[in-house]
C-alpha positions as CSV (number, residue, x, y, z in Angstrom):
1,X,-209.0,47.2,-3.1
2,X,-208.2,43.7,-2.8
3,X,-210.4,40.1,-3.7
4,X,-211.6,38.6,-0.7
5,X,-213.5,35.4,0.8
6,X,-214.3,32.8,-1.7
7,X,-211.1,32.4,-3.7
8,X,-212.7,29.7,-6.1
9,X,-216.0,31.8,-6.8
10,X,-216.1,33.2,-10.5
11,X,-217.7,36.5,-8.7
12,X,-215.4,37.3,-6.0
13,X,-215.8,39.2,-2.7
14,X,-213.8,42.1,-2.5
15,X,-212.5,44.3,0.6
16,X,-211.7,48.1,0.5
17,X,-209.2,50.1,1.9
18,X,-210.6,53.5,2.0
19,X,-207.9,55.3,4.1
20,X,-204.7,53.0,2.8
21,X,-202.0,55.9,3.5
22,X,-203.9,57.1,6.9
23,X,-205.2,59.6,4.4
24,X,-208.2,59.6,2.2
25,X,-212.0,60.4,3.1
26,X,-213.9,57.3,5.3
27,X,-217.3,56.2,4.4
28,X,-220.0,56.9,6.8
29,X,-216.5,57.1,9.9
30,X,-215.6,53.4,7.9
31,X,-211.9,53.0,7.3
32,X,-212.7,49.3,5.1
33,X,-215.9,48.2,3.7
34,X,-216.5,44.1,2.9
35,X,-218.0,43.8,-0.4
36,X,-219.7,40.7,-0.4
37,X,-220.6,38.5,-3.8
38,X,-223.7,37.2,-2.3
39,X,-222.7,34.0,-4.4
40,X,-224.8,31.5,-2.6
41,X,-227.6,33.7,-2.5
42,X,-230.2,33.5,-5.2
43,X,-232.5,35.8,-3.6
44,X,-229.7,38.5,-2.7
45,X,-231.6,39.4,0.3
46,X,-230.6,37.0,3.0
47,X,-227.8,39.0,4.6
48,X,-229.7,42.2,4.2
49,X,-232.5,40.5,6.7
50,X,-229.7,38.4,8.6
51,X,-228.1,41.9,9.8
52,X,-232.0,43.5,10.6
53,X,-232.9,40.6,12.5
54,X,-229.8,41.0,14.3
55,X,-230.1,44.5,15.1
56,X,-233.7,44.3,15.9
57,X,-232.6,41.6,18.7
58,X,-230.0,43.8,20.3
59,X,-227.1,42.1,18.9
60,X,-224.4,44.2,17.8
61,X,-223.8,43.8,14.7
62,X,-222.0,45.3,11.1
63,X,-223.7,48.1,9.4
64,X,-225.2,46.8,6.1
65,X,-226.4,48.1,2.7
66,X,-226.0,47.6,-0.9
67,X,-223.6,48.6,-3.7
68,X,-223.8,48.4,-7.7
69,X,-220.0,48.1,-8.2
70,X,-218.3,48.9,-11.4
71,X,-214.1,49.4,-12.3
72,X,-213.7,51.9,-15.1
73,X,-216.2,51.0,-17.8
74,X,-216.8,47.5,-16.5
75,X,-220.1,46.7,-14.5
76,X,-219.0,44.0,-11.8
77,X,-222.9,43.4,-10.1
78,X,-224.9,44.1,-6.8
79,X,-222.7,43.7,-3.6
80,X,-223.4,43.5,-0.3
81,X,-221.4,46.9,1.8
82,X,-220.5,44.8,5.5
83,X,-218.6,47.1,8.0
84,X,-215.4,45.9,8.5
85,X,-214.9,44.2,12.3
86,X,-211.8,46.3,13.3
87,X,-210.3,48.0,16.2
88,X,-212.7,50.7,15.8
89,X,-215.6,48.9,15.7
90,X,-214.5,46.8,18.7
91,X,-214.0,49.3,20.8
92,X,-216.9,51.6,19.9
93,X,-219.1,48.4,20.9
94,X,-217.5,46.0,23.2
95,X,-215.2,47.8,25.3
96,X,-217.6,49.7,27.7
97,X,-219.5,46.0,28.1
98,X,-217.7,43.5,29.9
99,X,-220.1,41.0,29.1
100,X,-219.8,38.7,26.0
101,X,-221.2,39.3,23.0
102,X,-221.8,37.5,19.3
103,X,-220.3,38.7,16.8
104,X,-222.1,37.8,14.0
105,X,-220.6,37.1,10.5
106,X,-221.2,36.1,6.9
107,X,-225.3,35.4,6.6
108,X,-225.5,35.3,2.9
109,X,-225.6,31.0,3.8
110,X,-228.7,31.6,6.0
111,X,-232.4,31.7,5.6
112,X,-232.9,27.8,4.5
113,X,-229.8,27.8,2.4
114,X,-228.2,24.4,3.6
115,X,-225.1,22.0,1.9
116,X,-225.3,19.0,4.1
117,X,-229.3,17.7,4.3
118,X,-230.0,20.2,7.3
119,X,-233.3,21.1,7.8
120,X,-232.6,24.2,9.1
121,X,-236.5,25.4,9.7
122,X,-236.9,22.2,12.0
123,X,-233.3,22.2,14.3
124,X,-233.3,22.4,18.0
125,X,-233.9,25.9,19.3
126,X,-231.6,24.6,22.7
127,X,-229.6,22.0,21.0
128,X,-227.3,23.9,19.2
129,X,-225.0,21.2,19.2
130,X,-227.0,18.4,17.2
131,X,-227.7,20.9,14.4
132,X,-223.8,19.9,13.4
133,X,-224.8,16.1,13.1
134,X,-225.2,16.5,9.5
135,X,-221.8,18.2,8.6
136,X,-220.7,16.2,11.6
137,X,-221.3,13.0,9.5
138,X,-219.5,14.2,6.5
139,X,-216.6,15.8,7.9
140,X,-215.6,14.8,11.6
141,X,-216.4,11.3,11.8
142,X,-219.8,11.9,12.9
143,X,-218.9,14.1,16.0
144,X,-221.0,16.9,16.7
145,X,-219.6,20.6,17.2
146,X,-217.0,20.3,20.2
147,X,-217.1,24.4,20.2
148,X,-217.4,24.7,24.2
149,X,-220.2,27.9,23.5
150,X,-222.4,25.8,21.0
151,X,-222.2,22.6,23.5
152,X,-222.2,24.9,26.9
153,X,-223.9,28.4,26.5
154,X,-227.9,27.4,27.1
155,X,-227.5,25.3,30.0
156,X,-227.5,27.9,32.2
157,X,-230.9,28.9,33.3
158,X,-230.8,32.1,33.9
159,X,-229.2,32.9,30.4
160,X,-231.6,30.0,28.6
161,X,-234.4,31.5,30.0
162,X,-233.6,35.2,29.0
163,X,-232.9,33.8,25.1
164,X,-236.3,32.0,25.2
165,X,-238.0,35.3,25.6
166,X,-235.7,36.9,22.9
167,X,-237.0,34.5,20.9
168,X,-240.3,34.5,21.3
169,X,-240.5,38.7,21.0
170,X,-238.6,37.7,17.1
171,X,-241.2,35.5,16.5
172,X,-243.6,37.8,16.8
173,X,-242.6,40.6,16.0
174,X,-239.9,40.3,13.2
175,X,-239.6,36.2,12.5
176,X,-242.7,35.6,11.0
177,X,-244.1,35.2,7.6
178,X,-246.1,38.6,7.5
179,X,-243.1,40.6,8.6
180,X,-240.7,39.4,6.1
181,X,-242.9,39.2,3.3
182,X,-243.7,42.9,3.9
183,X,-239.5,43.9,4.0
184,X,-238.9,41.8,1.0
185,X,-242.4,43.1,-1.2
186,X,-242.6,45.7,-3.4
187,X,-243.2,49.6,-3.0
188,X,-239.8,49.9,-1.3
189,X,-239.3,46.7,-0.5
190,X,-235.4,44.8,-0.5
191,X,-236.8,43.3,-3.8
192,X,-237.2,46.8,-5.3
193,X,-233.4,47.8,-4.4
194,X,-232.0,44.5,-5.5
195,X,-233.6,43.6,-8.3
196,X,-232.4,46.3,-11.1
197,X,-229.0,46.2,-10.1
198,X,-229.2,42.1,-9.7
199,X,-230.8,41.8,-13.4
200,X,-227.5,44.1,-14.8
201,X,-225.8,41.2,-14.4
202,X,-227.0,39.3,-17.2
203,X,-228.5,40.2,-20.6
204,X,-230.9,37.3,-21.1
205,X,-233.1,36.2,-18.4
206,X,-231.6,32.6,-18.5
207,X,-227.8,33.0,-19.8
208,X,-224.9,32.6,-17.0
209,X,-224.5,36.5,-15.7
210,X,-221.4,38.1,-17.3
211,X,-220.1,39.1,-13.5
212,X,-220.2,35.7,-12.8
213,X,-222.9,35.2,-10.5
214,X,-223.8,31.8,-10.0
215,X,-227.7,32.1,-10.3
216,X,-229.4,33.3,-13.4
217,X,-231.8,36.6,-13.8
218,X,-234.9,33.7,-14.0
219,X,-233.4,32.0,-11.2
220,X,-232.9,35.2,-9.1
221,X,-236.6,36.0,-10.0
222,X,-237.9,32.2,-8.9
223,X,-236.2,32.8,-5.5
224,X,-237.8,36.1,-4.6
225,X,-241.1,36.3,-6.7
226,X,-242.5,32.7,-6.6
227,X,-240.5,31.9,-3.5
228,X,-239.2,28.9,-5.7
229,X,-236.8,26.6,-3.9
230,X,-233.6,26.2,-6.1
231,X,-230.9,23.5,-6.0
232,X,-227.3,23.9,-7.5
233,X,-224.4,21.1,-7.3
234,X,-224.7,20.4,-3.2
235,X,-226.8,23.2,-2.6
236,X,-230.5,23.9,-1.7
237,X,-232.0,27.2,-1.3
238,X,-235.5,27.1,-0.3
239,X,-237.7,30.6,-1.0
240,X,-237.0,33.3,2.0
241,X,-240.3,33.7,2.8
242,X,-241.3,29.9,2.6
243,X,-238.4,28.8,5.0
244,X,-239.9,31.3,7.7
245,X,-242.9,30.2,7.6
246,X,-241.8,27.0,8.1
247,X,-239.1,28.2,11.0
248,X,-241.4,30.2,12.6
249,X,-244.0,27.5,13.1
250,X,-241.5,24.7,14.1
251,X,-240.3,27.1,16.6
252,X,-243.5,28.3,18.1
253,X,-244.0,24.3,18.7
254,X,-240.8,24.0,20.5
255,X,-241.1,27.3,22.3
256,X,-244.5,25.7,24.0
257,X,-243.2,22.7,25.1
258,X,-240.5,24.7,26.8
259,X,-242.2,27.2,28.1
260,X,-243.8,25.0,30.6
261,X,-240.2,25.0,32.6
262,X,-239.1,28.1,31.7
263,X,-242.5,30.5,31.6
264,X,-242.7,33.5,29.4
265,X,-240.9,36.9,31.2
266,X,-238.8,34.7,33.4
267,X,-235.4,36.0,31.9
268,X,-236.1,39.4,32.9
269,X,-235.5,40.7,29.4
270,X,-237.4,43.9,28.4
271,X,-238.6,44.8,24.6
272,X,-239.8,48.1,23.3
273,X,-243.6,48.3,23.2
274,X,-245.4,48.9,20.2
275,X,-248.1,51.7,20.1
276,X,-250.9,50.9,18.6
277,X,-253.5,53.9,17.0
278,X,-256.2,54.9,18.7
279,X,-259.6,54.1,17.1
């Protein structure tokens, strides 16, 4: 098993070899597992939703779920399990599609958690491309994102107008307030897995965690409970819940003004119907 990702963090990623001699039994047909620190991630729940959302949109994406990890007698915290992006998993999604697909990747910085004075639950739902400006400024001389999909993908109609009702069936079905509230909230909620194993990590509510978490147990408990927003060194991390609220509205705004040219249904996309009781 080897450290992994953030080099400099005092909790460190780790990635595991489960089958290092070709031998060895696999996790759920998983050769490697990602262990992620979550270390930006007060709330410990971001890539848990990141991977749902993605799923629930027909992305194909990792497998996710949670770990309490511990070597010998030492307890090293809560991990996020990420299925490793190999050969396997390539083929088993991508090679019978010859269309291209995202492949998405580290969401623990998502969900209103910004470095470089983004506001992330107001940016462009087309204009991928000035959602760099920020970062842009500090690092690239003020250029925005030159990657030919951010700058490129959306101005096709056909596609533009098949993500726009993607969108829309997220917003109201999975991207809203209600719907996240109700995944994170307790009686089997995220917050009920994470929040044991997350408060093992320290013995005082407000002492630095001994695994070397960044955030402590009342910081981990603003973030989720009173949907606090937090700020540490260059980073902000606004409360889950809050941020979609705040996404969620900003994008319904948008998604009206562009519906006029591009009406709901005219991509041609299909979504699973939801059955409703009968009275």
């Amino acid at each position: 098993m080897d450290r992994d990702g953030q080099l400099w963090a005092p909790k460190r990623s780790w990635k595991a070899d489960l089958t290092p001699d070709g031998e060895g039994e696999r996790l759920a047909g998983m050769d490697t597992v990602n262990l992620k620190a979550m270390y930006n991630d007060p709330s410990q729940l971001r890539e848990a939703l990141a991977w749902r959302l993605f799923a629930r949109a027909g992305v194909p994406a990792s497998r996710h779920t949670y770990a309490k990890l511990a070597l010998n007698d030492t307890y090293l915290g809560l991990f996020s399990v990420i299925e490793q992006v190999d050969k396997r998993y390539l083929k088993d999604r991508f090679m019978a599609s010859p269309y291209f697909t995202f492949i998405p990747w580290d969401y623990d910085n998502s969900f209103g958690i910004d470095f470089f004075d983004t506001r992330w639950q107001d940016t462009d739902l087309v204009d991928w491309a000035a959602s760099t400006a920020s970062y842009g400024r500090r690092n690239s001389g003020g250029r925005l994102s030159r990657i030919p999909l951010v700058q490129h993908l959306l101005r096709n109609r056909d596609f533009l107008r098949y993500y726009l009702d993607h969108v829309e069936f997220l917003l109201d079905t999975e991207l809203n307030p209600d719907a996240v509230a109700a995944l994170i909230g307790a009686g089997g909620g995220l917050w009920d897995r994470v929040s044991r194993p997350a408060y093992l990590e320290s013995d005082t509510p407000h002492g630095s965690p001994f695994t070397g978490r960044q955030f402590t147990n009342h910081e981990v408990y603003r973030s989720n409970t009173l949907q606090e927003e937090l700020r540490r060194g260059e980073e902000t991390a606004q409360g889950v819940v809050h941020y979609v609220r705040m996404r969620h509205d900003s994008a319904r705004a948008q998604l009206a003004a562009l519906r006029r040219d591009h009406p709901a249904g005219s991509g041609g996309a299909a979504f699973p119907a939801t059955l409703e009781p009968l009275p």
